[in-house]
LOFI-428690 format. One record per residue: chain; x, y, z of N, C-alpha, C in turn. Coordinates in nm, 3 decimals. Layout:
<atoms>
cadena_n.c1_n.c2_n.c3_ca.c1_ca.c2_ca.c3_c.c1_c.c2_c.c3
A_X_Y_Z_X_Y_Z_X_Y_Z
...
</atoms>
This chain:
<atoms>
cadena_n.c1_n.c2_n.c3_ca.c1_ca.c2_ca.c3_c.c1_c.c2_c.c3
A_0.085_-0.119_0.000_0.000_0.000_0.000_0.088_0.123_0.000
A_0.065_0.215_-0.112_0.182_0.320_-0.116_0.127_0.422_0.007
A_0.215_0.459_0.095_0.175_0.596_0.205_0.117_0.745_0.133
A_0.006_0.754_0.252_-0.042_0.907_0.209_0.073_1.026_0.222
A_0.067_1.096_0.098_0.137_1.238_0.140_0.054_1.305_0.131
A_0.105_1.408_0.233_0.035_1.536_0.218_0.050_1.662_0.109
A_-0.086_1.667_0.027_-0.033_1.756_-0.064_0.056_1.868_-0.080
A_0.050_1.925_0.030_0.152_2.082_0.062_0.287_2.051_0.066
A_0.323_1.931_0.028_0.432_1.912_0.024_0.550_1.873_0.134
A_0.709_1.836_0.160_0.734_1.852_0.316_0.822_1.737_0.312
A_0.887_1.696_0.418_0.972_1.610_0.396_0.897_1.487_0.489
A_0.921_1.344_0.478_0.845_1.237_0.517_0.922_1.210_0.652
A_0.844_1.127_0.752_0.865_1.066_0.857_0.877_0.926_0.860
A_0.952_0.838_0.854_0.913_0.703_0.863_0.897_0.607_0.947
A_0.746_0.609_0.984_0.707_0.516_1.106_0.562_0.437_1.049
A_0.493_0.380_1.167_0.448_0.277_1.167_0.277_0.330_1.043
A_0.275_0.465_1.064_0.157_0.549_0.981_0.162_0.578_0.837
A_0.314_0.572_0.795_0.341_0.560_0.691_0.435_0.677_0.666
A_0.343_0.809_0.610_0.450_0.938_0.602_0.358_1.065_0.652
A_0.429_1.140_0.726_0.394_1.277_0.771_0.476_1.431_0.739
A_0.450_1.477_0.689_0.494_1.590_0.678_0.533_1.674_0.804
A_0.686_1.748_0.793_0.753_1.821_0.897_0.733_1.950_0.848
A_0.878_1.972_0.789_0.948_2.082_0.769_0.981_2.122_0.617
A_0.990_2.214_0.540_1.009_2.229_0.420_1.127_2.134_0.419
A_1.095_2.075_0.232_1.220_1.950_0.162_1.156_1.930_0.043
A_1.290_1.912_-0.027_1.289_1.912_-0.194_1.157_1.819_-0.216
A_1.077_1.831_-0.326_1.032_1.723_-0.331_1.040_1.604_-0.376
A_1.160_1.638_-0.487_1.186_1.538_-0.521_1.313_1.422_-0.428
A_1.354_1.491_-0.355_1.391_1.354_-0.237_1.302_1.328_-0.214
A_1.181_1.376_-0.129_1.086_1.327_-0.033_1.015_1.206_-0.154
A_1.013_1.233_-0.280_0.958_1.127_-0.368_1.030_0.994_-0.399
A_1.181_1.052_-0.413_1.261_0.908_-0.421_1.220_0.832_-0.277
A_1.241_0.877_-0.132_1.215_0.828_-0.028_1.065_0.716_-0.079
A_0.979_0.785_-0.036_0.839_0.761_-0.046_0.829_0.605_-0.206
A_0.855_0.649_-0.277_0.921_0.536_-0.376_0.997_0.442_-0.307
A_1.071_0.414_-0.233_1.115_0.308_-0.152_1.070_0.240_-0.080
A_0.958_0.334_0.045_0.914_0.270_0.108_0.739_0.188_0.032
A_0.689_0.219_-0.088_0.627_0.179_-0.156_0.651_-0.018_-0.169
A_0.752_-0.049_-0.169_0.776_-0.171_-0.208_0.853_-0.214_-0.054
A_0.766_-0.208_0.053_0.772_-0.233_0.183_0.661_-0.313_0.225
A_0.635_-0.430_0.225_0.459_-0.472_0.239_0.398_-0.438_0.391
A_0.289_-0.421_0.361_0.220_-0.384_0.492_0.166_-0.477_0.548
A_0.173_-0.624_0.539_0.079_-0.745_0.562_0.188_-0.826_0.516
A_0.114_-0.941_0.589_0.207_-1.079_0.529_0.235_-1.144_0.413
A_0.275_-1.199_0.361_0.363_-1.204_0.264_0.264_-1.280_0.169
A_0.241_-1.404_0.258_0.206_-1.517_0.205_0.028_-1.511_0.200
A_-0.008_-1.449_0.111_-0.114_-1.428_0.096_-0.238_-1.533_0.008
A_-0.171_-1.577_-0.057_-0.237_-1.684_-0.147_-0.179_-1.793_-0.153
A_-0.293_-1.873_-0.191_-0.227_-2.035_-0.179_-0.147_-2.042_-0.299
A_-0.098_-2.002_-0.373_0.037_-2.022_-0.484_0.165_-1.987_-0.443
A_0.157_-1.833_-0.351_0.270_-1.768_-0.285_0.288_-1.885_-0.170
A_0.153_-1.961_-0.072_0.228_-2.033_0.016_0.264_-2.158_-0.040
A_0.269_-2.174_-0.143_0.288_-2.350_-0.239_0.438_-2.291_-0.253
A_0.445_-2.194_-0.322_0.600_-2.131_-0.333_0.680_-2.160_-0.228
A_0.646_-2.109_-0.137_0.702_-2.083_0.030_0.745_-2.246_0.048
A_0.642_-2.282_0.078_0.690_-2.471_0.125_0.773_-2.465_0.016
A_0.793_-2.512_-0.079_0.856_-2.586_-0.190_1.027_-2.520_-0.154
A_1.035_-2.367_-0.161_1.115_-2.316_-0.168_1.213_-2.373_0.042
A_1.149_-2.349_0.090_1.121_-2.413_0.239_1.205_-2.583_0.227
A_1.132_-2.649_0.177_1.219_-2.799_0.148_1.354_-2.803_0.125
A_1.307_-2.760_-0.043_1.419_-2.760_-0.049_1.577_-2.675_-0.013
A_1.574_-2.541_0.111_1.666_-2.502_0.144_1.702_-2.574_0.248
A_1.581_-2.648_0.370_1.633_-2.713_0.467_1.723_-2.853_0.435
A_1.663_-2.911_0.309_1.732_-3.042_0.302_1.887_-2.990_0.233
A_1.853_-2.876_0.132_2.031_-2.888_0.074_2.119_-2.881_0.226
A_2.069_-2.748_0.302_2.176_-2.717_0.439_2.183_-2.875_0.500
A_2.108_-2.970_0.463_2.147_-3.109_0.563_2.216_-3.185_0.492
A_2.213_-3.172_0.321_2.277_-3.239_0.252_2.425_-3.246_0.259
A_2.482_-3.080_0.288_2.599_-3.045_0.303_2.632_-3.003_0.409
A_2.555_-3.078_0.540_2.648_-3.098_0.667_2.611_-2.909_0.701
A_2.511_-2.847_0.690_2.475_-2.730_0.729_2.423_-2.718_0.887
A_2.364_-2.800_0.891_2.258_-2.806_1.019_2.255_-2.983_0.996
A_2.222_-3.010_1.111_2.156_-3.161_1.159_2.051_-3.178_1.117
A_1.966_-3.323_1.122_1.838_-3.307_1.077_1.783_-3.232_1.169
A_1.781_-3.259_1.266_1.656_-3.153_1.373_1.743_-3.019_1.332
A_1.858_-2.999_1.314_1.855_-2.861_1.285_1.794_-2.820_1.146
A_1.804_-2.868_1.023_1.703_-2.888_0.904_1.584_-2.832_0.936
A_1.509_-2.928_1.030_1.323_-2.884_1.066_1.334_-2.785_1.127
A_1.451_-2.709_1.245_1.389_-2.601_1.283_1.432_-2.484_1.159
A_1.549_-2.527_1.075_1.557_-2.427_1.024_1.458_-2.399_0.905
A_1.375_-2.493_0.846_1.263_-2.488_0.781_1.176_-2.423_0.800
A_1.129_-2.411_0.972_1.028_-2.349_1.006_1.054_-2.219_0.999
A_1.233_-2.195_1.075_1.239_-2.046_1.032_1.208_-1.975_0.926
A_1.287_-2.091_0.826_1.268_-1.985_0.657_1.120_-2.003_0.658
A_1.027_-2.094_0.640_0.902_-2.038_0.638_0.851_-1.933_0.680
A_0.847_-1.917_0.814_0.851_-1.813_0.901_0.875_-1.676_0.845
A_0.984_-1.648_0.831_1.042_-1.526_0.756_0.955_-1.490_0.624
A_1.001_-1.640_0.496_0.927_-1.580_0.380_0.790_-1.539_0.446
A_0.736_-1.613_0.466_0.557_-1.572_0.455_0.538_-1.468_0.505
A_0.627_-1.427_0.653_0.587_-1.279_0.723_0.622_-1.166_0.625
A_0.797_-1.167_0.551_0.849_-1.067_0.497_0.877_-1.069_0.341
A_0.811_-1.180_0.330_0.836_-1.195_0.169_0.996_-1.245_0.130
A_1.058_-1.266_-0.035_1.149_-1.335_-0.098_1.234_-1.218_-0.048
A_1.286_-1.109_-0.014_1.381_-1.021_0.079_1.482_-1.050_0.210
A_1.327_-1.118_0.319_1.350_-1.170_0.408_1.427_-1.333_0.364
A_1.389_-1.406_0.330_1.440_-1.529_0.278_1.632_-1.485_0.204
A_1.658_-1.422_0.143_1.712_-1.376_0.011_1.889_-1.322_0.220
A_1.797_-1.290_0.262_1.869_-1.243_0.423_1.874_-1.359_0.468
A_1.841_-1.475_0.479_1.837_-1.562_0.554_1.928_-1.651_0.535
A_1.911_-1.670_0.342_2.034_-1.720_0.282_2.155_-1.678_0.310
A_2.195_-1.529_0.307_2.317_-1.488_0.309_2.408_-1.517_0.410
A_2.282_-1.546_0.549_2.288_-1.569_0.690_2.412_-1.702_0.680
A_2.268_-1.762_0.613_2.368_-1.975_0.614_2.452_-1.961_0.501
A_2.495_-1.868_0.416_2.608_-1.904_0.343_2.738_-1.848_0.423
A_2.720_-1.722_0.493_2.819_-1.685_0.531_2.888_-1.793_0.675
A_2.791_-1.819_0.767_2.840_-1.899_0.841_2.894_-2.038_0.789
A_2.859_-2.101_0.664_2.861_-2.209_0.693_3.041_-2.204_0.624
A_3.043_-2.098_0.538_3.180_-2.098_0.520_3.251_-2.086_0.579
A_3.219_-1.997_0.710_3.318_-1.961_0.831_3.356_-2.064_0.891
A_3.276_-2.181_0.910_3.271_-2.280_1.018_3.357_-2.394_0.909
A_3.424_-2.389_0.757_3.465_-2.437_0.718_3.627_-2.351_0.743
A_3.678_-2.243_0.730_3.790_-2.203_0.747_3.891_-2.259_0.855
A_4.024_-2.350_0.837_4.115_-2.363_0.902_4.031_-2.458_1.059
A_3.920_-2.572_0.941_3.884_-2.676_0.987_3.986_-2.781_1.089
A_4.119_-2.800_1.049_4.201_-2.857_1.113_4.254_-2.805_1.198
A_4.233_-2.688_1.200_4.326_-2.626_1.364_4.222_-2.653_1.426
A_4.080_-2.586_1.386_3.986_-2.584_1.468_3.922_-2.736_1.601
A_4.008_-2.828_1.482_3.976_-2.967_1.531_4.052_-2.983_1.642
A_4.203_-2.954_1.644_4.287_-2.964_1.684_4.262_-2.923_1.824
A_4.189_-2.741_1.855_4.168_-2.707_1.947_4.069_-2.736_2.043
A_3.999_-2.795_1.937_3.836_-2.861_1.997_3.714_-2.791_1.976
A_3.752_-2.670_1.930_3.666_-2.588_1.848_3.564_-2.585_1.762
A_3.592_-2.699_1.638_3.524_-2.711_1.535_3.392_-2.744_1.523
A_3.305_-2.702_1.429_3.138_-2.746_1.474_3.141_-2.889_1.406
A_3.044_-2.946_1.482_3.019_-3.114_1.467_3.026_-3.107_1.310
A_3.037_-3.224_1.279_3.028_-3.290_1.169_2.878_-3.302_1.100
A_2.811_-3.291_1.160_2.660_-3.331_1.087_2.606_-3.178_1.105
A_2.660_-3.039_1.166_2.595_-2.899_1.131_2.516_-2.905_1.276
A_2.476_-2.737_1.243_2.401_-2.680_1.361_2.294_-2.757_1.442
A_2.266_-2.781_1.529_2.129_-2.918_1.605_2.033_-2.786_1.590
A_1.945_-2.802_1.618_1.763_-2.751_1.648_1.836_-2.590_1.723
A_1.847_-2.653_1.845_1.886_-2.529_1.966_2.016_-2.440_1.896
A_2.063_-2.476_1.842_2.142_-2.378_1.776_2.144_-2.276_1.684
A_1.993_-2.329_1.588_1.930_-2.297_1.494_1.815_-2.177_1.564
A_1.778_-2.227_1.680_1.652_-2.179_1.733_1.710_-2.042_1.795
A_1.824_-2.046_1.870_1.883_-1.931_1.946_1.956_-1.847_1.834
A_2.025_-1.888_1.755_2.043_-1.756_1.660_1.933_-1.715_1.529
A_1.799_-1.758_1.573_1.737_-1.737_1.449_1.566_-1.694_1.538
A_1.549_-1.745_1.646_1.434_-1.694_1.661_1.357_-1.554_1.682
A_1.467_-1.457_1.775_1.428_-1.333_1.747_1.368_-1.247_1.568
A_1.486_-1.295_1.509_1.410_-1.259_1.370_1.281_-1.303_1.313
A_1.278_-1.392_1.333_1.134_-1.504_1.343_1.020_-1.403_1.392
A_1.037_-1.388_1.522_0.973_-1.282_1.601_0.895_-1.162_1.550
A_0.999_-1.098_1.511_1.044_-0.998_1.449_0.965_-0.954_1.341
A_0.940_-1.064_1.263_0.914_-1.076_1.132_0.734_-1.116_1.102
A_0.754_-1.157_1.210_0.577_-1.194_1.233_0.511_-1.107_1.309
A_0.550_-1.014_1.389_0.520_-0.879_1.452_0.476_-0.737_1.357
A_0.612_-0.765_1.277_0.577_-0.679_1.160_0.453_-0.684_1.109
A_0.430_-0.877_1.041_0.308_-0.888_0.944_0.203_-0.837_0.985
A_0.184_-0.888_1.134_0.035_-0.907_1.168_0.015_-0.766_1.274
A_0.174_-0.651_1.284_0.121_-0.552_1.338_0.137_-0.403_1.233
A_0.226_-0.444_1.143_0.220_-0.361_1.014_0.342_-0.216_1.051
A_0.380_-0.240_1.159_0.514_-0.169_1.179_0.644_-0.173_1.097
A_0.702_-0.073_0.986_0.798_-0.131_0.940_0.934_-0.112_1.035
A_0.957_-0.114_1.117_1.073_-0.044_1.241_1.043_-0.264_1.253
A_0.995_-0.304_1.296_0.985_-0.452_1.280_1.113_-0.488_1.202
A_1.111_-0.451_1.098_1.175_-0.510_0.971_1.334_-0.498_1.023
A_1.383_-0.341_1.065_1.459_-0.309_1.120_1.557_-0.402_1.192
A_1.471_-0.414_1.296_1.463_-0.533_1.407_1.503_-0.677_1.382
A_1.427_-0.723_1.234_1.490_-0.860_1.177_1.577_-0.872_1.122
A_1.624_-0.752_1.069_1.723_-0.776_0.968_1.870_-0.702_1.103
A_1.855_-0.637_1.233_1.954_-0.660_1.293_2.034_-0.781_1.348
A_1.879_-0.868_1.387_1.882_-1.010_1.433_1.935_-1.093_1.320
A_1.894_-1.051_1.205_2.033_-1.155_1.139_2.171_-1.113_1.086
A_2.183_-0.987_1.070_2.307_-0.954_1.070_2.374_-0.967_1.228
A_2.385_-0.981_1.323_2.406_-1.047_1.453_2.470_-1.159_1.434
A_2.331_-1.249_1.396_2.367_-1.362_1.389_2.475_-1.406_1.315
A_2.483_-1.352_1.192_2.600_-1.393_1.093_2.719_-1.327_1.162
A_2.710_-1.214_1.202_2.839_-1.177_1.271_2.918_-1.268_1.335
A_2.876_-1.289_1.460_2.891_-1.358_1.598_2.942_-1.503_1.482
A_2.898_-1.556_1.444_2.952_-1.677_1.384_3.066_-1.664_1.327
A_3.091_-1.592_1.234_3.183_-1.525_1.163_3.330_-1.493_1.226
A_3.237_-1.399_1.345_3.375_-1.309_1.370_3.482_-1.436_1.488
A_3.363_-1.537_1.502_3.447_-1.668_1.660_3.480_-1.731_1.562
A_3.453_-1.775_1.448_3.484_-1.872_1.315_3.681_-1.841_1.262
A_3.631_-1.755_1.247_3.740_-1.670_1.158_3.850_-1.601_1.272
A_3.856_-1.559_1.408_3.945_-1.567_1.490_3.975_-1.711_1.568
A_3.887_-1.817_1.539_4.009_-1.937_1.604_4.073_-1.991_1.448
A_4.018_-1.960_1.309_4.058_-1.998_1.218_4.227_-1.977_1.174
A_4.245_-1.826_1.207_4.340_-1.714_1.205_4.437_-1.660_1.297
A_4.365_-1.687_1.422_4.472_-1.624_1.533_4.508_-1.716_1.626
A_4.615_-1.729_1.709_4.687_-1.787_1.773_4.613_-1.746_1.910
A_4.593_-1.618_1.962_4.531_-1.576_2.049_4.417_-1.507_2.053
A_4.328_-1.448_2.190_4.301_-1.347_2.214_4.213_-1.263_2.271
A_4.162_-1.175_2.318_4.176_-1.044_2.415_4.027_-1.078_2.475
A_4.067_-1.112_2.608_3.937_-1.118_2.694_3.866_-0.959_2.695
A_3.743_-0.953_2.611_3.635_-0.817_2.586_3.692_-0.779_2.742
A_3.645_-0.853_2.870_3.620_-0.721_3.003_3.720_-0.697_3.018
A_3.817_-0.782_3.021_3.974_-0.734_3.086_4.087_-0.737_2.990
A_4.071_-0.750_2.855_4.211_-0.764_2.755_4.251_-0.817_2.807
A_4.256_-0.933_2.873_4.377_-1.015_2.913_4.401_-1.143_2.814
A_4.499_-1.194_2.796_4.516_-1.228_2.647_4.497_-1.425_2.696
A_4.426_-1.442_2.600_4.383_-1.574_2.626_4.378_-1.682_2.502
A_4.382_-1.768_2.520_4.361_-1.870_2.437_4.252_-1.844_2.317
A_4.280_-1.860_2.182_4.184_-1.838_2.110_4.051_-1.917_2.093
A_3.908_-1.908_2.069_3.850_-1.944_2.115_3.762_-1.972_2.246
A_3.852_-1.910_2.335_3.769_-1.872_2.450_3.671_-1.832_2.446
A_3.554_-1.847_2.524_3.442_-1.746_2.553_3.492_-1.656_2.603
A_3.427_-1.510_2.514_3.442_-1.392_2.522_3.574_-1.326_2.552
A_3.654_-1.413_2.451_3.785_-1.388_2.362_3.727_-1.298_2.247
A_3.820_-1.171_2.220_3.775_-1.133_2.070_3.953_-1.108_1.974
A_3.929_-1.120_1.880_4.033_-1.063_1.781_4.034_-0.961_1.705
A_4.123_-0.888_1.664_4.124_-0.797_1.562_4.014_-0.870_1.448
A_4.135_-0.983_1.372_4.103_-1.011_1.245_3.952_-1.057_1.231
A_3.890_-1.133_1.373_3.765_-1.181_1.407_3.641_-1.079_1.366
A_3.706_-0.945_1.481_3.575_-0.907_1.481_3.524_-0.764_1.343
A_3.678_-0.773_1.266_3.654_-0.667_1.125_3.574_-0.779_1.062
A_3.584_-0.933_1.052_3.496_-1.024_0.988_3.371_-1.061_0.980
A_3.417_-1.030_1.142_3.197_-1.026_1.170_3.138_-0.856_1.160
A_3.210_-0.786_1.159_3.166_-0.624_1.094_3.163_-0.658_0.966
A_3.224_-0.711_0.853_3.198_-0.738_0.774_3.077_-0.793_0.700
A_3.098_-0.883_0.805_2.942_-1.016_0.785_2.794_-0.922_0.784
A_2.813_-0.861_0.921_2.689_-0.776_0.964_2.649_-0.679_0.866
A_2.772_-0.566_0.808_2.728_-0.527_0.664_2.670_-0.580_0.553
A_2.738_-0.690_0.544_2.698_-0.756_0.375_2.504_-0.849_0.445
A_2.503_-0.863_0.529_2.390_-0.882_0.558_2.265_-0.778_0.553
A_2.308_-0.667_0.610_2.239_-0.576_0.612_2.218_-0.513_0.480
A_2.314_-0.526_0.352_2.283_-0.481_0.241_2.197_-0.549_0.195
A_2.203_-0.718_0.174_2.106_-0.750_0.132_1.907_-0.791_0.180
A_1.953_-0.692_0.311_1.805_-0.667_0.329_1.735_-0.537_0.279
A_1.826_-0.454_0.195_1.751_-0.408_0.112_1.661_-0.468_0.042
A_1.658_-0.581_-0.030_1.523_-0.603_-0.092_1.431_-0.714_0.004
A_1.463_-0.634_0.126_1.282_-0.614_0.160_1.239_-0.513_0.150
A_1.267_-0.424_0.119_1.213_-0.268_0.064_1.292_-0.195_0.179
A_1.329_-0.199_0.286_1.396_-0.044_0.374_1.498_0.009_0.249
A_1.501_0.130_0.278_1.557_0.217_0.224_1.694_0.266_0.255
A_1.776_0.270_0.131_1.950_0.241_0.152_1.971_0.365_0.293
A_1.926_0.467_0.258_1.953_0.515_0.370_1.965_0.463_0.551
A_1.878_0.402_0.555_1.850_0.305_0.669_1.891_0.174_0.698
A_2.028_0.145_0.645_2.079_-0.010_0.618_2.197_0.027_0.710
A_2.235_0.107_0.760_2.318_0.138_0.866_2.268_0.099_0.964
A_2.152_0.108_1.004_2.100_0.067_1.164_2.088_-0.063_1.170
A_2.067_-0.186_1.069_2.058_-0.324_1.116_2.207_-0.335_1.134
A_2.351_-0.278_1.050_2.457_-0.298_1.081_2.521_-0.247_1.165
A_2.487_-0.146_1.214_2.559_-0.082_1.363_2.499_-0.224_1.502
A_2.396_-0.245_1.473_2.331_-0.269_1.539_2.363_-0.457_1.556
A_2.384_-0.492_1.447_2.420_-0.610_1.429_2.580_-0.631_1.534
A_2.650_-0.535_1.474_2.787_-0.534_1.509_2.775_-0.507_1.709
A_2.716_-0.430_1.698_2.674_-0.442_1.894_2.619_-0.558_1.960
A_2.513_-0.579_1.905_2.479_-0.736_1.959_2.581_-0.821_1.943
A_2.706_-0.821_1.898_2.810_-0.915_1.827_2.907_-0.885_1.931
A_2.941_-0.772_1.999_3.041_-0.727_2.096_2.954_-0.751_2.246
A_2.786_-0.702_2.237_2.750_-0.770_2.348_2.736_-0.933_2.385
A_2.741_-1.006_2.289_2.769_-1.136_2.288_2.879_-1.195_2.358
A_3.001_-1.141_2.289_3.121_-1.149_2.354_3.147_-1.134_2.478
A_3.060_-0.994_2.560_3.081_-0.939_2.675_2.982_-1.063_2.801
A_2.855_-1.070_2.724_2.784_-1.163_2.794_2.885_-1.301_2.811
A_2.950_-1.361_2.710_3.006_-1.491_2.719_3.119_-1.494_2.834
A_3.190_-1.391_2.822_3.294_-1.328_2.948_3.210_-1.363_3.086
A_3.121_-1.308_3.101_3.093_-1.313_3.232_3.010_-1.425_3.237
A_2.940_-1.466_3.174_2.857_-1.527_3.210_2.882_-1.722_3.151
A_2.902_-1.726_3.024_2.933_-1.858_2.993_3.022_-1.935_3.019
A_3.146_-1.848_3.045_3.297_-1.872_3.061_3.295_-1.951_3.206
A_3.222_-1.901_3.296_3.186_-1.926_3.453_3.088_-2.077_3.419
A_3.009_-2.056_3.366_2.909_-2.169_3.341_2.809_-2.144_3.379
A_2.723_-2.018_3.375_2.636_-1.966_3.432_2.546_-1.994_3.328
A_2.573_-1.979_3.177_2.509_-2.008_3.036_2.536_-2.059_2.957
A_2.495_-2.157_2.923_2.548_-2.208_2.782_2.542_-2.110_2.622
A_2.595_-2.181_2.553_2.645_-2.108_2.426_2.499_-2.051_2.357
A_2.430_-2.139_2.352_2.276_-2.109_2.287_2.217_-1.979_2.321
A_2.177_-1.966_2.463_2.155_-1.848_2.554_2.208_-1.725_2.509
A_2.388_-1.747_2.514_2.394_-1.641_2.506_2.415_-1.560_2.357
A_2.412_-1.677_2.273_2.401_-1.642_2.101_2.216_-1.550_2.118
A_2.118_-1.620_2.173_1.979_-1.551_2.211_1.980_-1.422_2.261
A_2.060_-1.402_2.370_2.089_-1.285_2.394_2.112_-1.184_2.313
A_2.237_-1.209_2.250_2.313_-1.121_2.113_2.190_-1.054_2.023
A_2.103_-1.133_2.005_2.022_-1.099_1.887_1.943_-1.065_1.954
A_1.874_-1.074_2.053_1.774_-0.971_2.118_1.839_-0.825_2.156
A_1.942_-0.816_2.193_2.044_-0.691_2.184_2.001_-0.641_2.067
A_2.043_-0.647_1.973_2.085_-0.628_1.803_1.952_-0.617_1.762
A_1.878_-0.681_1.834_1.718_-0.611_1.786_1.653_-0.517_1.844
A_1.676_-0.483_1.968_1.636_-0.368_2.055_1.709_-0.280_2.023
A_1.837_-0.241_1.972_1.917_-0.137_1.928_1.862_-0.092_1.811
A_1.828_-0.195_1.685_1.808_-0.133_1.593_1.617_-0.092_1.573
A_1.555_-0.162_1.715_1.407_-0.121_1.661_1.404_0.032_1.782
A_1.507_0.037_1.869_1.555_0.174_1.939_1.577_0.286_1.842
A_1.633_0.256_1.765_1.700_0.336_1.699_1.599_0.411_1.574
A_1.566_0.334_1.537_1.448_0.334_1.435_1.353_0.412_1.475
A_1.256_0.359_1.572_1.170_0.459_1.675_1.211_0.618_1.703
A_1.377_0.615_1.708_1.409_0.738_1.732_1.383_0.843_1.629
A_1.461_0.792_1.495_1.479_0.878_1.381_1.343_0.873_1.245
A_1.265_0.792_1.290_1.103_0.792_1.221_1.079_0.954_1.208
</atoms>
């Protein structure tokens, strides 16, 4: 549904009403804007039984390739099925298109400098992510994404697409510093530790998972947010990714939490920052 403007012209607001007029602005920004958020859906995705025939089909077959190639476990397969369902139907082929980028980027990470990783004890199982692994870095977006549909907020969207740039981070950036570094830097105290530690971080680690969190966040442009606004799932991604770290320090390292928890954590961070943030500048 394209947003009302107001004829007198004015620059747009972007929140849950659509667009409001402020303060004098060109009009023709305020039109490129308004053109963007046009191809933002206001409702769920999966509206007809062809789009949800799509959905399953498309649904199968991503959970079984990720099991084919040692992506996820079978129970990690079914939950991750439900996610991508989940996503497409709430946010449409955008959300999905993010989800992918999600499991390609990790699954490569979790392939880098496989033999040290073994060596250290590091390495992810052999048969891929189980259910709970799947469930804690993926359900907030889930959330997220179905909040949106059925409450028509696009700051929602925000929110999902921080939760998976997070997620890909955090994988990324622990992937790629026990892959790469010999050591490193306990987040609360820099004190220099074994790589792989909980809430160990690295240089090379965490420019990787800043990395990750960007290239994620770009391709949630096509769920319609607007390039301007692809900074906040990645600032935001990248914080949940350092609060991860900080949580694992205190809290996992002790045994207070397991790994799942505090990957859950991360992305509820990374989603409250960026649907914070959003709320702010609407």
């Amino acid at each position: 549904m394209a947003p009302a403007v107001d004829p007198s012209g004015g620059s747009y607001q972007f929140d849950s009403y659509g667009v409001r007029s402020s303060k004098s602005f060109p009009d023709r920004h305020m039109s490129l804007k308004i053109l963007c958020l046009m191809y933002i859906p206001t409702r769920i995705w999966a509206v007809s039984p062809l789009r949800f025939g799509f959905i399953f089909i498309v649904t199968i077959a991503f959970a079984g390739i990720g099991h084919l190639i040692h992506g996820v476990s079978r129970t990690g397969a079914i939950a991750g099925g439900v996610v991508c369902l989940v996503l497409f139907a709430c946010a449409g082929p955008g959300a999905f298109a993010a989800l992918f980028s999600v499991f390609a980027l990790t699954w490569l990470a979790t392939r880098l400098g496989k033999t040290r990783k073994q060596r250290l004890g590091t390495a992810e199982r052999r048969e891929g992510r189980t259910a709970s692994q799947v469930i804690a870095n993926l359900a907030i977006a889930c959330l997220c994404a179905a909040l949106f549909a059925f409450g028509g907020t696009p700051v929602w969207l925000l929110a999902m697409a921080a939760a998976l740039a997070e997620a890909a981070a955090d994988t990324v950036s622990s992937e790629c510093g026990q892959a790469f570094s010999e050591s490193a830097r306990l987040i609360t105290t820099f004190v220099s530790v074994p790589a792989g530690t909980d809430g160990g971080v690295t240089p090379l680690g965490t420019t990787a998972g800043a990395g990750a969190a960007i290239l994620v966040s770009a391709v949630c442009a096509l769920i319609g947010l607007p390039a301007s606004w692809l900074w906040i799932p990645a600032i935001a991604g990248v914080f949940g990714m350092l609060a991860d770290s900080y949580i694992g320090a205190l809290f996992e390292r002790p045994g207070q939490i397991n790994n799942d928890g505090v990957n859950l954590i991360g992305t509820v961070v990374a989603a409250g920052v960026a649907f914070g943030i959003g709320a702010l500048v609407r």
